[in-house]
N, C-alpha and C positions, 0 to 999 in steps of 0.2 A: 934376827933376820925377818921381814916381812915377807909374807905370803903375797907372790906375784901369781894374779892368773895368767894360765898361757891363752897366745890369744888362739884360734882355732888354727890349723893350720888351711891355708885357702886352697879349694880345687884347681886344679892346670884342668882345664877342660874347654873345649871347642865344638863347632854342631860336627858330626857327622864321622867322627872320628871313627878308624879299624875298631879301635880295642880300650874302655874306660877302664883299667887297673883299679879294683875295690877293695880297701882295708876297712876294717872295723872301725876303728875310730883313728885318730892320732895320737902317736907315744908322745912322752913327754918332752924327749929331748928332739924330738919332728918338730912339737908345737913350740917353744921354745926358739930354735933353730931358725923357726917358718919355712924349713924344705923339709922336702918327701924323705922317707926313709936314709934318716941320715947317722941311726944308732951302726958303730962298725960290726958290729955281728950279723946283721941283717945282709942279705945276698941279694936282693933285688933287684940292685942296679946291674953288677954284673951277669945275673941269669939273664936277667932281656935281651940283654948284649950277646948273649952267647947263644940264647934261642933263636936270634937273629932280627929281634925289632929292633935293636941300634946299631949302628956301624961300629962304637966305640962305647967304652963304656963309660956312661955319663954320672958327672961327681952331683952328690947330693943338691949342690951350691948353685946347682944348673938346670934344678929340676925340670925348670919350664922350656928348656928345650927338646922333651918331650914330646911336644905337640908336633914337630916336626917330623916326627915318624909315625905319626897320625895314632900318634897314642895318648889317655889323658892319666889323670889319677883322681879319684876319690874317697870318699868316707863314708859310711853307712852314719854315723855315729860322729855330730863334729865336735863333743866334747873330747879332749884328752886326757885320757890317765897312765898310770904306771902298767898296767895290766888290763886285757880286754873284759878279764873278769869278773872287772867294779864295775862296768855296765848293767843297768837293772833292764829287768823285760818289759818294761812300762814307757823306759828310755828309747826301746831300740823299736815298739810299738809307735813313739809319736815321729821318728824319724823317719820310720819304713815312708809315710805317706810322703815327705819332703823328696826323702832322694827319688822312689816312682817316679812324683814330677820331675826330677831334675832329668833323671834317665830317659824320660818322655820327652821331655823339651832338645837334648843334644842330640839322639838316636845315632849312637854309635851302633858300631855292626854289631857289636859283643861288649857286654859288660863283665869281665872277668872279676870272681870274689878271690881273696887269697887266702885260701884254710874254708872250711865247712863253716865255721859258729856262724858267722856274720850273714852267710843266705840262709841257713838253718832258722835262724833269730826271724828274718825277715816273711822267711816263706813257711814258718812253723811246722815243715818238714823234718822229720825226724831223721831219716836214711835217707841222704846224698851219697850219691856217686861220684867219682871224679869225671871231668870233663866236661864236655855238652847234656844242658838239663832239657827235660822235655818243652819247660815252661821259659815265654818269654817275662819281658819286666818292659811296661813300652813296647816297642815293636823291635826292643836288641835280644839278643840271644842271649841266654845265660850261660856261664862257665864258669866252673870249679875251678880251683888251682891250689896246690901244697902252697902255707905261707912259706915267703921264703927269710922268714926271723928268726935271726941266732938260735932262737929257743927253742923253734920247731927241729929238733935232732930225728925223729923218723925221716927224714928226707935228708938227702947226701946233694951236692950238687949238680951230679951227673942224673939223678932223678930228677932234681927241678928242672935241668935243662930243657931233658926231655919231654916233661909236660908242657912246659911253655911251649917249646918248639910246634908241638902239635896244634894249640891254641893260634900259634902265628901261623902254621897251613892256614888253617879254616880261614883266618879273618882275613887272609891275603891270595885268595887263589890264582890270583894273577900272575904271582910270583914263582906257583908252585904248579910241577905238568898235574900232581895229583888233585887235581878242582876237585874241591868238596866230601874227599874223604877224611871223617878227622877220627878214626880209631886207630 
């Protein structure tokens, strides 16, 4: 069998959006696929949904209907592997400067990371916290969030829910009487 590269998988992204959803890179069977989180162990689609950024819960195949709930999705990292762990630090050093630009250029309200590594890698912080960081990226807010990947088992899905859900206050206070509290 010949070795196919996968091609990267492409950002759903628009200016000005709530909330840009950050993975590390893309898995293989995403890149492959060409949509977002489409491995079945992975909770993604359905915690947003339940957190309350989709009305319904959206199939991998329809990624880009995303945008419509002023959400996007991207990548720190647009090569894909099997594990975020074949990433080198020299890798995720020439990316940091790209995605800055990218996140500069669409200024969504909130750029959301999913799991510590990938802001960690970026912002050479050691101890992150979950939620809102002190620091932005561009002029969006930063936030943590548990990945929500089969693999990540510290997190149950009533725990994702719940993070998310707090992430969707913040970024939508319009929505919520509680404007601008996100503890």
């Amino acid at each position: 069998m010949g070795h196919v590269m996968a091609n990267p998988l492409p950002d759903i992204i628009a200016e000005r959006l709530a909330v840009v959803f950050c993975g590390i890179n893309p898995g293989m069977s995403a890149a492959v696929a060409g949509h977002h989180f489409v491995g079945r162990g992975n909770r993604f689609w359905r915690v947003i949904h339940l957190a309350g950024f989709t009305p319904e819960e959206i199939r991998p195949e329809d990624d880009r209907t995303i945008l419509q709930h002023r959400c996007g999705l991207t990548t720190v990292v647009e090569r894909p592997t099997a594990r975020a762990d074949q990433l080198s630090t020299p890798e995720f050093a020439a990316a940091a400067m790209r995605f800055e630009q990218k996140i500069t250029r669409y200024a969504p309200r909130f750029v959301a990371f999913l799991g510590k590594a990938a802001y960690a890698a970026l912002s050479g912080q050691r101890e992150i916290a979950w939620g809102r960081q002190p620091t932005a990226i561009g002029g969006s807010a930063v936030w943590i969030l548990p990945n929500p990947s089969g693999r990540n088992r510290a997190f149950g899905l009533d725990q994702l829910v719940s993070s998310y859900r707090r992430l969707h206050r913040a970024a939508n206070p319009e929505l919520h009487n509680d404007a601008g509290v996100d503890f």
